[in-house]
ROSE-733949 format. One record per residue: residue in one letter; x negated, y negated, z negated of N, C-alpha, C in turn. Coordinates in steps of 0.1 Angstrom, whole numbers, padded with zeros to 4 digits, always signed. Example, Ala and Ser with C-alpha at 12.3 -4.5 7.8 and 13.67 -1.06 7.14 Angstrom:
# ROSE-733949
a-0132+0057-0078-0123+0045-0078-0132+0033-0078 s-0128+0022-0071-0137+0011-0071-0129+0000-0079 
END
This chain:
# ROSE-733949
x-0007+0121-0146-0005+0110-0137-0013+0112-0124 x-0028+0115-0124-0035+0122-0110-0025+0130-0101 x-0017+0141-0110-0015+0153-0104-0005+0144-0092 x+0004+0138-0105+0019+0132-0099+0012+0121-0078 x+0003+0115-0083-0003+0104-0076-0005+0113-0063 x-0012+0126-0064-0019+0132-0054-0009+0139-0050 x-0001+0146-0053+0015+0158-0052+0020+0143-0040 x+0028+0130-0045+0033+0124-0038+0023+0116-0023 x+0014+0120-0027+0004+0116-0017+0006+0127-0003 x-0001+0140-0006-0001+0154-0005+0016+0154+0005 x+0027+0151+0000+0045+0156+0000+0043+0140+0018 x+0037+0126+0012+0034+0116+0022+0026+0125+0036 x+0022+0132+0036+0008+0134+0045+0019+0146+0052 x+0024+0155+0046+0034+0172+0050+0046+0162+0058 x+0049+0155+0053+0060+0151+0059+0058+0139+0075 x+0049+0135+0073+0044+0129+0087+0040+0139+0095 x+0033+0147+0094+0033+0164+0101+0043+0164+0105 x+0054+0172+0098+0066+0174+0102+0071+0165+0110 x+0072+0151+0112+0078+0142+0119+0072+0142+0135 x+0055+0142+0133+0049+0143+0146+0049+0155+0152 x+0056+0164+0147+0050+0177+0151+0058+0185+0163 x+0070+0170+0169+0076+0174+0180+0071+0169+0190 x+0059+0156+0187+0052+0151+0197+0045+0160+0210 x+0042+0173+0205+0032+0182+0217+0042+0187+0224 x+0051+0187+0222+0067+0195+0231+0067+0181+0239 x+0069+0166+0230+0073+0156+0240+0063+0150+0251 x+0047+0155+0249+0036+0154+0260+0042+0166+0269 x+0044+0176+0268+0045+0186+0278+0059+0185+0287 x+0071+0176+0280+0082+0174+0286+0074+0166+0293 x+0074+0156+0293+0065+0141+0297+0056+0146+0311 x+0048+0153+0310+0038+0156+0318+0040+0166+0324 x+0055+0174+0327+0062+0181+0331+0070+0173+0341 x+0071+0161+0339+0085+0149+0343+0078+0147+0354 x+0063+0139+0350+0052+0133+0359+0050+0143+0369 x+0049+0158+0370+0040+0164+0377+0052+0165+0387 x+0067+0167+0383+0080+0174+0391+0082+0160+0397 x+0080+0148+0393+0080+0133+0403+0072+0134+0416 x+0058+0136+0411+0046+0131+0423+0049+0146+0434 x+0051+0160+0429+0049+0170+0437+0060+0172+0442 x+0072+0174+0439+0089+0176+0444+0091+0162+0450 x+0088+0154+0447+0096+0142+0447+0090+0132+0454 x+0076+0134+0459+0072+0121+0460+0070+0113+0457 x+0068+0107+0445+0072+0097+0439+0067+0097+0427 x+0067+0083+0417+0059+0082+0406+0063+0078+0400 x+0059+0076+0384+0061+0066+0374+0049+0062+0368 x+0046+0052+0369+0034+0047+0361+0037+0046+0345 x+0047+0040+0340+0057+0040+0329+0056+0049+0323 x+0062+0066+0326+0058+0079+0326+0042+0082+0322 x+0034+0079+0331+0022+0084+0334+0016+0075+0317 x+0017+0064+0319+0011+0053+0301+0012+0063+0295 x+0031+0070+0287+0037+0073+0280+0026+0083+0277 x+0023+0093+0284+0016+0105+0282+0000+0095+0268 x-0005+0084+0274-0015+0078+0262-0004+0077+0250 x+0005+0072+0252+0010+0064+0242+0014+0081+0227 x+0019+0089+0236+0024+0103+0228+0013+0105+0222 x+0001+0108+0232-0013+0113+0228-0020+0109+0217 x-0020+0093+0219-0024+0080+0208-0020+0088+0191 x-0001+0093+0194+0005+0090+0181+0004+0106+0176 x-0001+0110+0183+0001+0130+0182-0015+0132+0175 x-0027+0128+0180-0036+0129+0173-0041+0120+0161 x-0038+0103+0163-0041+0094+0151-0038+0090+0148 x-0018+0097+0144-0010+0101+0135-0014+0110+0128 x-0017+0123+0132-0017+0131+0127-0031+0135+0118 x-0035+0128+0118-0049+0128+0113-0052+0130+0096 x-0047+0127+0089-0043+0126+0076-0034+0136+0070 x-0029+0144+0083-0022+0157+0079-0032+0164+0082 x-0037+0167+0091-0050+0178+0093-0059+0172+0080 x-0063+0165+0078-0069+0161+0065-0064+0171+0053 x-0055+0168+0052-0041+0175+0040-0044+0185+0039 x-0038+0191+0054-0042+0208+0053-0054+0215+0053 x-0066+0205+0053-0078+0212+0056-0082+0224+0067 x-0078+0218+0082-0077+0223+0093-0088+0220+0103 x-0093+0204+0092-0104+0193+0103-0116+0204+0110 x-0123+0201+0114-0141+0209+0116-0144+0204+0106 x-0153+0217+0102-0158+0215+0093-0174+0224+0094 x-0182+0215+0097-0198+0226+0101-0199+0230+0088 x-0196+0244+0086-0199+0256+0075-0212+0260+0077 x-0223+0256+0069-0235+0264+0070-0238+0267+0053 x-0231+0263+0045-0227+0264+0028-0220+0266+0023 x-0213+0261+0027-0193+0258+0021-0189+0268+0015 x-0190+0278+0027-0181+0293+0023-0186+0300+0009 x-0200+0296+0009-0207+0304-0004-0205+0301-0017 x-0198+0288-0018-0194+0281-0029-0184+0285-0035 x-0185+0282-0051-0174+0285-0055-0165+0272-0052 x-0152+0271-0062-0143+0262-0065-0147+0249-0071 x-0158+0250-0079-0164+0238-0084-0177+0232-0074 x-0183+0242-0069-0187+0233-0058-0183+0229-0046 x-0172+0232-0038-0164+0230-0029-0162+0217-0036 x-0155+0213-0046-0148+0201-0050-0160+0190-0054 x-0173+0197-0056-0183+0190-0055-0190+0178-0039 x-0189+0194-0030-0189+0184-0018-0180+0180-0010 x-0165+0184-0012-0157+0177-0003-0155+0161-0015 x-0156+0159-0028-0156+0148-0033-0165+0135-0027 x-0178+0141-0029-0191+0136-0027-0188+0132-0014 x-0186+0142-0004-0188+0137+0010-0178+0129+0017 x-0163+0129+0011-0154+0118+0007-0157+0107+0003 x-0164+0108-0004-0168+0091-0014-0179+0085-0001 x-0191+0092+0000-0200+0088+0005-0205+0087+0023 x-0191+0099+0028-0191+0093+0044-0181+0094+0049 x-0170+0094+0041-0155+0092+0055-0151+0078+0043 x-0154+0077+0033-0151+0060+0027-0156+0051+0031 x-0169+0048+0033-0175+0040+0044-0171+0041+0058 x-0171+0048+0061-0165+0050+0078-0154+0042+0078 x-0144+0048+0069-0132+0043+0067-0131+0026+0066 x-0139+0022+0061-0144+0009+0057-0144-0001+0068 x-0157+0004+0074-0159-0003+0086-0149-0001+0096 x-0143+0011+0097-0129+0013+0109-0120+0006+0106 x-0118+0000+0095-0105-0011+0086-0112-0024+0096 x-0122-0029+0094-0129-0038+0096-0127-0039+0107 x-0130-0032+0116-0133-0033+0137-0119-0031+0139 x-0109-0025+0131-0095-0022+0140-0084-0032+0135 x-0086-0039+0125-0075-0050+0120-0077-0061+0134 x-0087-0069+0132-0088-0085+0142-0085-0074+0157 x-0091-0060+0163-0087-0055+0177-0073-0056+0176 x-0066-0050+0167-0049-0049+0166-0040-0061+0169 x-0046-0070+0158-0044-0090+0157-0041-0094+0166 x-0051-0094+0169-0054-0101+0184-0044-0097+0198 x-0042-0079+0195-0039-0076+0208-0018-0080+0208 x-0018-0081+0186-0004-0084+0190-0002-0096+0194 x-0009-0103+0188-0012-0119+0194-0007-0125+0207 x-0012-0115+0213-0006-0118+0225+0002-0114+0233 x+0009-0100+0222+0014-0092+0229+0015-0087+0247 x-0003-0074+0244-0007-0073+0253+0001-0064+0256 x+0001-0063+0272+0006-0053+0280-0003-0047+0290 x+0003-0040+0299-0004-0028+0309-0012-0037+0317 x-0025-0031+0323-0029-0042+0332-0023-0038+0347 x-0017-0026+0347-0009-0020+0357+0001-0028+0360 x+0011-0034+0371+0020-0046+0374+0036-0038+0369 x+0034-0028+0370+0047-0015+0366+0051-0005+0351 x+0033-0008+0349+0032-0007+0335+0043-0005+0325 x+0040-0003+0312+0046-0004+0301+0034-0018+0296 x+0045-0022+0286+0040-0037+0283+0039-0040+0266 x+0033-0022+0261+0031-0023+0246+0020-0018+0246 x+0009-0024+0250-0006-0021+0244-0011-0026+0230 x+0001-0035+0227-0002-0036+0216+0002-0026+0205 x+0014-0018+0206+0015-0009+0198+0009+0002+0198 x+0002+0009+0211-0007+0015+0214-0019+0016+0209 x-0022+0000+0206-0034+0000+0198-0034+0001+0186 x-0022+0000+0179-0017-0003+0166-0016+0013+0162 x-0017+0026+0168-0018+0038+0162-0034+0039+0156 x-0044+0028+0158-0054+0032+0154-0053+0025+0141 x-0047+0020+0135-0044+0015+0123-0034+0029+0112 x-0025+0031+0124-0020+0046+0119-0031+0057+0110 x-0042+0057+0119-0051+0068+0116-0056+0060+0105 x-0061+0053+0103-0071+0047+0096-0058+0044+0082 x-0048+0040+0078-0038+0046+0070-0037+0057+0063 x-0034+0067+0072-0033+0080+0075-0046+0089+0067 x-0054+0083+0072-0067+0089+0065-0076+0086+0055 x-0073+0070+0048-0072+0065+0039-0069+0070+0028 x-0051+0069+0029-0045+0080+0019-0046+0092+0017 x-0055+0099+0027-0061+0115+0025-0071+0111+0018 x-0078+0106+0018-0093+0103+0012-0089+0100-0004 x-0078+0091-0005-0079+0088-0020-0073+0099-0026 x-0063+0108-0018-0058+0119-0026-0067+0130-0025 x-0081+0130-0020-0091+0142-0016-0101+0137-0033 x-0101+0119-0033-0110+0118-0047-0103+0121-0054 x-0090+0122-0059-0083+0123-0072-0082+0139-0072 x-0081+0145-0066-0078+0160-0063-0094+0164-0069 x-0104+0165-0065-0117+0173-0064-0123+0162-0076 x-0122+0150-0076-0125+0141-0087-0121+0150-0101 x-0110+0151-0104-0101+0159-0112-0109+0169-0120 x-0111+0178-0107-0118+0190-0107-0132+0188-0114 x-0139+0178-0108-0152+0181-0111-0154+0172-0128 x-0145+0162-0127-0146+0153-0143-0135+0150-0148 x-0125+0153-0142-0112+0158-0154-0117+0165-0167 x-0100+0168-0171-0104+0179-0187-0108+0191-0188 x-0117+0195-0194-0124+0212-0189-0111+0218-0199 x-0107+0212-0205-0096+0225-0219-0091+0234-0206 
END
């Protein structure tokens, strides 16, 4: 039942990868658009210019829970490497439980009522030309905090497993 729980977790996390992973082609079209407006053209988009936060927003905390996945994050190795398999699962468990769960915690806490609030009103740009979704903007930081959530519970079930699962 673990295996199944973390596999569909694990298949959740690959597949949002995949989905964002045309985002860095769509910043460089984007910021490509912006530079051939102001330099050839004279001319601007503010609208354009947002978009590049808004890609940025969803390209890194979107993606946050796939680097999680793949185990790509930083990671300060001054031990790690020396470990075997059962200690690896020892500390990426431990250090799961005890500092990206709490983190996770309080980031639930500070980013629900900032989101609330900002759909509330549905904020917009404080630019007059703007784009007029700061509230969705804001709402990628709920993405991450999702995103990394469900890495975390599939990082305890996975190394959890490992270290107090069945030895047979």
């Amino acid at each position: 039942m673990i295996d199944t729980i973390v596999s569909r977790l694990d298949t959740f996390a690959a597949k949002t990868g995949d989905v964002l992973s045309v985002l860095p082609l769509l910043l460089v079209l984007v910021q490509f658009g912006v530079v051939l407006l102001v330099y050839i053209f004279n001319t601007g988009s503010i609208q354009m210019q947002e978009s590049l936060q808004y890609i940025n927003a969803m390209m890194f905390l979107g993606a946050a829970g796939y680097t999680a996945f793949k185990d790509d994050h930083v990671r300060v190795d001054l031990f790690y490497c020396k470990l075997g398999e059962r200690g690896r699962a020892r500390v990426n468990f431990f250090g799961t439980l005890f500092l990206l769960v709490p983190f996770l915690v309080l980031f639930w806490h500070a980013s629900v009522p900032y989101v609330t609030d900002s759909w509330a009103i549905m904020e917009s740009s404080v630019e007059a030309s703007g784009l007029p979704f700061i509230y969705i903007l804001k709402s990628t930081l709920l993405l991450f905090a999702l995103s990394m959530s469900l890495s975390a519970l599939a990082d305890l079930l996975r190394h959890g497993q490992k270290l107090f699962g069945d030895k047979n």
